[in-house]
C-alpha positions in Angstrom: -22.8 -0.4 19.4 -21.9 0.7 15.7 -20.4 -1.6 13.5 -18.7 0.5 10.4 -18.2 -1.9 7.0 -17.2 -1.1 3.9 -18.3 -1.9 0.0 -15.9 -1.5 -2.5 -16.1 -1.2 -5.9 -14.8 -3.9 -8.3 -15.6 -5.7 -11.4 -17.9 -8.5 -10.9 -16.2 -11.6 -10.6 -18.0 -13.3 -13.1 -16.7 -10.9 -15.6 -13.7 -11.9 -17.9 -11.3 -9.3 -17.5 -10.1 -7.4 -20.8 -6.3 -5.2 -20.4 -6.7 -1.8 -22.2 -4.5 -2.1 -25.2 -1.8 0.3 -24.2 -1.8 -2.1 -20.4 -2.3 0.9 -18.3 -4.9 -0.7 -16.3 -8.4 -2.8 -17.4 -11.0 -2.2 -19.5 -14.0 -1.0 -17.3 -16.4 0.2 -20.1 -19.6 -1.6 -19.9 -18.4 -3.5 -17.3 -20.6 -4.7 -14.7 -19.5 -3.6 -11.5 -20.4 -4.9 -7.9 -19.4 -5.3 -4.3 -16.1 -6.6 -3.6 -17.6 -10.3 -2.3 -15.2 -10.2 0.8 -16.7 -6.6 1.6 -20.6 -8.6 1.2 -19.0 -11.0 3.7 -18.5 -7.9 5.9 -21.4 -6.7 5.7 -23.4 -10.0 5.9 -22.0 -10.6 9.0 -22.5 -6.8 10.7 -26.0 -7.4 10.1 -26.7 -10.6 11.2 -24.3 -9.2 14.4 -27.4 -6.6 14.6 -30.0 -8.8 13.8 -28.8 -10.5 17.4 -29.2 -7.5 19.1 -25.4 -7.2 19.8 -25.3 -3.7 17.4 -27.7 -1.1 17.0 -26.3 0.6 13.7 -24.1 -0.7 10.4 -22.8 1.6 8.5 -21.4 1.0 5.2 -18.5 2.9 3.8 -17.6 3.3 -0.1 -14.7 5.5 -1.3 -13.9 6.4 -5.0 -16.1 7.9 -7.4 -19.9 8.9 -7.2 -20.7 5.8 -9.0 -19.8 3.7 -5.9 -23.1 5.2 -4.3 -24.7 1.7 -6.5 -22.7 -0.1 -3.7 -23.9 1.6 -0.9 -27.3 1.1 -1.8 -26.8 -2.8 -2.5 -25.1 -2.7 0.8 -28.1 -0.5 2.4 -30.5 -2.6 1.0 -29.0 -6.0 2.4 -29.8 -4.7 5.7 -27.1 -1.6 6.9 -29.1 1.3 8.2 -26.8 4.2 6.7 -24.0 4.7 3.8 -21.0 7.2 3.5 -19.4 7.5 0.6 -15.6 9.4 0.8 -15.8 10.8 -3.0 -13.0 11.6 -5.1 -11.4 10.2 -8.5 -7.8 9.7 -7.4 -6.6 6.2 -8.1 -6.8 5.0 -4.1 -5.0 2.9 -3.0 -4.5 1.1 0.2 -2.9 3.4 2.5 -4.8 6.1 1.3 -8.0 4.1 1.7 -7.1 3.1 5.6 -6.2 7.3 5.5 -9.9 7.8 4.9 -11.2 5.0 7.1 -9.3 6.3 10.5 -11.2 9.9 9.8 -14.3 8.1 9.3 -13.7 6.3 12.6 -13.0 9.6 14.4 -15.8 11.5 13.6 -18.7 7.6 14.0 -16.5 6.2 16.4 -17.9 2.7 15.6 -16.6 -0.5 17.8 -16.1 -2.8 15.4 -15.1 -1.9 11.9 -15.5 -5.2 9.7 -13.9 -5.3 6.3 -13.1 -7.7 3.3 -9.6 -9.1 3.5 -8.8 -7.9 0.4 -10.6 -6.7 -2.7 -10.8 -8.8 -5.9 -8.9 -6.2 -8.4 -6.1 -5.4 -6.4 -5.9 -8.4 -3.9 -3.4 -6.4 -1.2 -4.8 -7.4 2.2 -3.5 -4.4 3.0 -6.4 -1.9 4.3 -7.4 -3.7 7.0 -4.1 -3.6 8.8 -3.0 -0.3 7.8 -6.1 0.9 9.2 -5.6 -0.2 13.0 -2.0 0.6 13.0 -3.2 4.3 12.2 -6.2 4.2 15.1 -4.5 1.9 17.2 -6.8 0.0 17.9 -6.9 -3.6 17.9 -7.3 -5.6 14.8 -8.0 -9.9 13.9 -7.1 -10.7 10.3 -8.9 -13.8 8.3 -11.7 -14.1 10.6 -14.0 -17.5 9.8 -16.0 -16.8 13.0 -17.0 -13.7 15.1 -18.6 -13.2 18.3 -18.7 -10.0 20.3 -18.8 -9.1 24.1 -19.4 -6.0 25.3 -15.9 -5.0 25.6 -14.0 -7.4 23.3 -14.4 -9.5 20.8 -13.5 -13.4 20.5 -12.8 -14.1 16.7 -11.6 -17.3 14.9 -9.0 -16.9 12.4 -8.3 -18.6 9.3 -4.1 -19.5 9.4 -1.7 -21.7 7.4 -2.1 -24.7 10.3 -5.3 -24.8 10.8 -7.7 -22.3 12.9 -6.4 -19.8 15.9 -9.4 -18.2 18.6 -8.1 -14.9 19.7 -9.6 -12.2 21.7 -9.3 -8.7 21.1 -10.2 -5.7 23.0 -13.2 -3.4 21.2 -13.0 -1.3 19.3 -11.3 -3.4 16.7 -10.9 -3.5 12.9 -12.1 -7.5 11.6 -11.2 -8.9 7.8 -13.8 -11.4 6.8 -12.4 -14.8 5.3 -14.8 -16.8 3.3 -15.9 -19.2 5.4 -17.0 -16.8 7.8 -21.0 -16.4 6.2 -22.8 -17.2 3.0 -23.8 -13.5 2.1 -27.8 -13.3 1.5 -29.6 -12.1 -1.5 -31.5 -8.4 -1.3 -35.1 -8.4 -1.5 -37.5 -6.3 -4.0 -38.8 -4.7 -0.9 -35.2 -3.7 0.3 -34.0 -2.8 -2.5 -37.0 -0.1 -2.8 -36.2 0.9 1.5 -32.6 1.2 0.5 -33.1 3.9 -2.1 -34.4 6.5 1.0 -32.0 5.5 3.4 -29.7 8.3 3.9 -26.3 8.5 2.3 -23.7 10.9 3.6 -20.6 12.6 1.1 -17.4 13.6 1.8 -14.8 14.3 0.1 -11.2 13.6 1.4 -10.1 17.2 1.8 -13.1 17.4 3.9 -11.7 15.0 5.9 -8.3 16.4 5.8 -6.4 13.5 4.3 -3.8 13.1 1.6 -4.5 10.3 -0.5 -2.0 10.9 -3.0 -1.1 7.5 -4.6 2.2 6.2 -3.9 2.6 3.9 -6.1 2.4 3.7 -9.7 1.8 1.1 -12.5 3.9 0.6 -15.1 2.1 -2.1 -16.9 -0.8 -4.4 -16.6 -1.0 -7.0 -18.9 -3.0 -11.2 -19.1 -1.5 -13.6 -17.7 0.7 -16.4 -20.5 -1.8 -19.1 -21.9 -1.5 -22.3 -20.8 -0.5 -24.9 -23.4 -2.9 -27.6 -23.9 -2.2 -31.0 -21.7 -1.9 -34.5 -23.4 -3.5 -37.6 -22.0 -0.9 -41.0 -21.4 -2.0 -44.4 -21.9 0.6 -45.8 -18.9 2.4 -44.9 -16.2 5.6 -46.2 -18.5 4.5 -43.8 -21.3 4.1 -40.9 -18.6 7.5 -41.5 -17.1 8.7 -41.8 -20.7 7.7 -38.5 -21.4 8.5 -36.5 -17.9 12.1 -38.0 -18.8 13.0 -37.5 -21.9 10.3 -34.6 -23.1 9.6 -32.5 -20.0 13.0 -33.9 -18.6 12.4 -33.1 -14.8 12.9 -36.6 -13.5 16.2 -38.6 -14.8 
C-alpha cells in the first residue's frame, strides 16, 4: 500500500507575524519557514502506519515554489521514503491545491492520502475535501485515531459532541486532528539519508491543471489590540462596574 501525505509550507508558528505595510499579504523576509504542524501530523502518522507493516511506501507532496523542497526533505528525513514537489509561484490556493493532488493521485495511485486539516496561514479546511470530491473517493475529516484494513479504513473523528468511529472504503483521503500523534523529532542520521532520497518535479502544466487563483485579497491587516483588563476587589465592585461601566447587565 502507498500512503501519499503532504508538507506545506508556512511560517513557523513560533513566529510573530508582521503585515507588509501596504497589507497585501505578510512579511515573509527572513522568516523562518517550516511544515504546516497538521501536515507533520500526517506524516507522523503515515510512517508509524509503515512502521506497522500496514504500508510499504509514504510519499510526501509539497506544492509552491522550489524553496518548499526544505519541507520535503524534513518530511523525508522523518521517515517518508520519497518527495514530489508540484512547482510553480502562483498564489495556490485550495482548489487549486486539491487540482494538483487528484493528478498526483492518478499517476501514484496511493490508498490512503493523509493530510493536515488545514494549514496554519490560511486555516480553510478546505483541500482535504475538495480533493475527494474531485477523485471520488472516500474521505474522513478530523481524524484523532486511524487504523487501516486491507480494503477500508476505520477512523475516529474529532466532532462538536464528542468522538464518531466511521469506516470508509480505501482508497480514501484522511485530515489529521491534533490529538491524533505527537509528531517525532528527525535525527542527525536522517536528516543526512534524507538529503539522497529522491525528489520528483513537476510543474502544474505538466500535470495539466489550471490553478489559477480564484480568489483575491483585498487586504490583510493585525488583528485590534486588546485593552488592558482591571482587577476588582468584590463581587459588589464587579457588578458595580459590568452595570454602570461596561453596562451589559442592568
Amino acid at each position: 500500500m502507498k500512503i501519499l501525505v503532504t508538507a506545506k509550507r508556512v511560517v513557523d508558528y513560533n513566529v510573530s507575524i508582521r503585515v507588509l505595510n501596504d497589507q497585501t499579504g505578510v512579511d515573509l523576509n527572513n522568516v523562518k519557514m517550516s511544515v504546516n504542524p497538521f501536515d507533520e501530523i500526517a506524516i507522523e502518522e503515515a510512517v508509524r502506519l509503515k512502521e506497522a507493516g500496514k504500508a510499504e511506501e509514504v510519499i510526501v507532496l509539497s506544492v509552491g515554489a522550489g524553496n518548499c523542497q526544505e519541507q520535503i526533505r524534513t518530511a523525508l528525513a522523518l521517515g517518508a521514503d520519497r518527495g514530489i514537489l508540484v512547482e510553480t509561484d502562483e498564489d495556490m490556493q485550495p482548489l487549486g491545491i486539491a487540482k494538483v493532488m487528484k493528478a498526483i493521485v492518478d499517476k501514484e495511485q496511493p490508498k490512503l492520502i493523509i493530510t493536515g486539516k488545514q494549514a496554519i496561514d490560511g486555516d480553510n479546511s478546505q483541500t482535504g475535501q475538495m480533493l475527494a470530491a474531485l477523485a471520488g473517493i472516500s474521505q474522513a475529516t478530523f481524524a484523532s485515531e486511524i487504523d487501516l484494513d486491507d480494503d477500508f479504513a476505520t477512523v475516529t473523528r474529532e466532532v462538536d459532541g464528542g468522538l464518531e468511529t466511521i469506516k470508509v472504503d480505501l482508497p480514501a483521503v484522511v485530515t489529521t486532528d491534533l490529538r491524533l500523534n505527537e509528531p517525532r523529532y528527525a535525527s542527525l542520521p536522517n536528516i543526512m539519508k534524507a538529503k539522497k532520497k529522491q525528489v520528483d518535479v513537476y510543474t502544474p502544466s505538466e500535470l495539466e491543471v489550471d490553478v489559477t487563483p480564484r480568489v483575491r485579497t483585498l487586504k490583510v491587516e493585525p488583528p485590534a489590540e486588546r485593552k488592558a483588563g482591571i482587577k476588582v476587589e468584590s463581587v459588589e465592585e464587579l457588578v458595580d462596574k459590568l452595570r454602570n461601566e461596561a453596562k451589559v447587565i442592568s
